[in-house]
N, C-alpha and C positions, 0 to 999 in steps of 0.2 A: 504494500500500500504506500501512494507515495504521501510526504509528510504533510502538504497539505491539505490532504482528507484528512489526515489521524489530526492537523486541527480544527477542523471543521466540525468534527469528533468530538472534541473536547467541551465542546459546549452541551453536550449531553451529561455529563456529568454531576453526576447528585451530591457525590462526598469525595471530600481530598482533604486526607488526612494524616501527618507524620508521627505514628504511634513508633515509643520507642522500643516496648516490650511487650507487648500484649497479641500479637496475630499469634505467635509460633511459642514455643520454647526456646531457649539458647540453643544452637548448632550443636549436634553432637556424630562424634567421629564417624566417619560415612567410609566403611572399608573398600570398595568398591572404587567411589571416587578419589580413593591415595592410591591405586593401584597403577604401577608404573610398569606396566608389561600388558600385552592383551589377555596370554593366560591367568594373569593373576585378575584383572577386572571381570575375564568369563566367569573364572570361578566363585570371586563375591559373590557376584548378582546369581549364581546357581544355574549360570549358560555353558558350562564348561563342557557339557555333551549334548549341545544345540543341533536339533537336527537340523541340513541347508534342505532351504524349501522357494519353490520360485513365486509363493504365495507374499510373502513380502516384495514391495517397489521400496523403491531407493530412487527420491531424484532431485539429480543436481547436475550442477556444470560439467561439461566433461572435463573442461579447461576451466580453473576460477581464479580470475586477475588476480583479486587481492583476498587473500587465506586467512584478514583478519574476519571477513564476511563474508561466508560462502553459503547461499541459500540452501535449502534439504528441507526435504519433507522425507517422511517415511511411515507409509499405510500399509498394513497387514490383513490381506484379505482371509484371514484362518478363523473359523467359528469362534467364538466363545474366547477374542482378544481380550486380556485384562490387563496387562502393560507393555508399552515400547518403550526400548532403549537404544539409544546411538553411541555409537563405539567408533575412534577413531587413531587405526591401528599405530603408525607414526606419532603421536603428538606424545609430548613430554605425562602427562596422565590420557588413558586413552577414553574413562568415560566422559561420555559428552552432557547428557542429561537421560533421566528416567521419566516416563509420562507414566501413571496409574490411570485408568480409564474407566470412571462405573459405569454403569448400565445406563445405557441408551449414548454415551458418546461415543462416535465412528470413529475409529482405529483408524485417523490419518493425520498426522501432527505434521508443522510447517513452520519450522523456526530459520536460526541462522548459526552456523559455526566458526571456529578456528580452528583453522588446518596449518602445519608448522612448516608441512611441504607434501606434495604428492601421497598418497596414502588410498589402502584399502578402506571404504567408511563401511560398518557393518550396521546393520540395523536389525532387532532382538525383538522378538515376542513369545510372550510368556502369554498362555491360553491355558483353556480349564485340559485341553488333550497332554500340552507339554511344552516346551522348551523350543523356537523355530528360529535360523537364523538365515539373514543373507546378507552379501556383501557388494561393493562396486566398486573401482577405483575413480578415483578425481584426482585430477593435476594440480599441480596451484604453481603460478609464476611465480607469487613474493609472497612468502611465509607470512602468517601471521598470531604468533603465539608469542614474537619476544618482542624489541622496543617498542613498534606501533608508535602512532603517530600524538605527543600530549593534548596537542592544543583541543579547545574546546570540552575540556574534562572538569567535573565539578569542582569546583575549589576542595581544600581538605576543610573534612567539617561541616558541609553546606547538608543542608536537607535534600531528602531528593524531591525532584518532579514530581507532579502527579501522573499516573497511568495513565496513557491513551487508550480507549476502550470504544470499540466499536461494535453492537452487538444489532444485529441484524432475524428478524423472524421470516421466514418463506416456507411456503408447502409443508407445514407443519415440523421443521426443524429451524435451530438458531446457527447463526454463522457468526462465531467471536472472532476477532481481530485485536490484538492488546501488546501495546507498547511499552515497555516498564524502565523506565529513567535509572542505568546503571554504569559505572562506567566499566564494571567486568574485570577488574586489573586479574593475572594471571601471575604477579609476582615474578614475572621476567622480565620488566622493564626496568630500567634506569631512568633516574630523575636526572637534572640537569648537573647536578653534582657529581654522578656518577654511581648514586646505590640507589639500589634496587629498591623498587618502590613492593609496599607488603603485599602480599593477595589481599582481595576484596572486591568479593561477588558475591550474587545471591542462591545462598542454596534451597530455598525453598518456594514453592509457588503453590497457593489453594485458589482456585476459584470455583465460584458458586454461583446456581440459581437461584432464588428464592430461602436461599439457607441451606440447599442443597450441592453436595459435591459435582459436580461437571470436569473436571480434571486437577488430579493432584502430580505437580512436578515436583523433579531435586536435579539441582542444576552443578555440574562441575566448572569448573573456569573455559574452560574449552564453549562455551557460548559466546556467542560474541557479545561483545557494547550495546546497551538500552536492549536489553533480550525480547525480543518477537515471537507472536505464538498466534498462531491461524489453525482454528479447529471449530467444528460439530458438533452439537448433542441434538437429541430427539428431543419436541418440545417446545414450551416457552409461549409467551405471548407478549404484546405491545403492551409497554409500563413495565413487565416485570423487571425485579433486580438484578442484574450482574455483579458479584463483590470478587477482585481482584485484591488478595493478600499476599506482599511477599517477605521472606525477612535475609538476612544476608550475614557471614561469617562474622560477621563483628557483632552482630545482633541487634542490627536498626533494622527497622518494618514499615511497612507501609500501605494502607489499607484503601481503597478506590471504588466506588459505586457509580452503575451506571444506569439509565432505561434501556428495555429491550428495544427498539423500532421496528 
């Protein structure tokens, strides 16, 4: 979506609100996402004898200029999906993000990643049958997991943005669209001094209908900057609420409401 929809967007918005502790609990160790090997993050996440199935797509660039943005989606067309994961076998931690999916939202998530260079992206689905996996390569010209580019990054300290939230009803399902103001550090960059600036991203993501679950994420650094998420559920109507909660390794949160339209 380009940014002048998401603000256009914006004025749909019912709450924005910088809670400092209250969406989530404090971050706690995520084995999976410290795993620095692809066998060691299959086996976290319990993918470690993934069957390959060509019932997963994977799509993205075949070529993608700049590897700190590289679009993907990845939909599982297997009965009875209950979460996707992206895996990306190259990059200094290889998982990328986990999506939980309840019932009634379609098994096809569309974000954005960091790719460090060239790499097989794998993408994971856990179903009520088992374990399914498949993979794709993508190129990347210019790496994007170490300095990347400062400028235009929140000051230290600053609150963040409110979420962009675009939430859409048709033929009786909703089409979210949600932008989340982050600046993703990966703890590989250098500041102008020369050290490395800390990690600081967000690992957790709840959103809701009506007080209802519609997709639970856990995000590794490997998402890129302001993280994007374009997904489905069954459902909904004009006015109801959308609530966008996320909270991030240091443990600021941030809580967003929107109407359906």
């Amino acid at each position: 979506m380009q940014r002048r929809q998401f603000i256009a967007a914006g004025s749909s918005l019912l709450l924005a609100s910088f809670l400092p502790l209250r969406a989530f609990a404090n971050p706690q160790p995520r084995p999976a996402f410290a795993a620095t090997t692809l066998d060691e993050a299959l086996k976290a996440l319990g993918a470690d004898k993934a069957a390959a199935t060509r019932d997963i797509q994977i799509t993205a660039p075949d070529v993608a200029e700049d590897g700190s943005v590289v679009p993907l989606a990845v939909q599982s067309g297997l009965a009875g999906t209950e979460a996707l994961s992206i895996l990306v076998e190259k990059n200094r931690t290889q998982l990328i993000a986990r999506f939980t999916l309840p019932e009634g939202t379609q098994a096809n998530i569309n974000t954005r990643i960091k790719m460090s260079e060239g790499s097989r992206v794998l993408g994971v689905a856990h179903t009520k049958a088992g374990v399914f996996s498949a993979a794709r390569e993508v190129k990347v010209t210019q790496g994007g997991c170490g300095p990347g580019d400062p400028s235009g990054r929140a000051p230290d300290g600053a609150a963040p943005q409110p979420t962009r939230i675009r939430a859409t009803v048709t033929g009786g399902e909703t089409e979210v669209k949600v932008l989340m103001s982050h600046d993703m550090e990966t703890g590989q960059r250098r500041d102008a001094a020369g050290a490395l600036v800390p990690a600081h991203y967000i690992t957790d993501v709840r959103i809701t209908h009506n007080g209802r679950d519609v997709l639970v994420a856990q995000f590794g650094t490997g998402v890129s900057r302001n993280p994007f998420l374009h997904f489905r559920f069954k459902g909904g109507a004009k006015g109801d609420k959308l609530r966008v909660d996320w909270t991030d390794n240091k443990g600021r949160t941030r809580s967003d409401e929107a109407a359906l339209g």
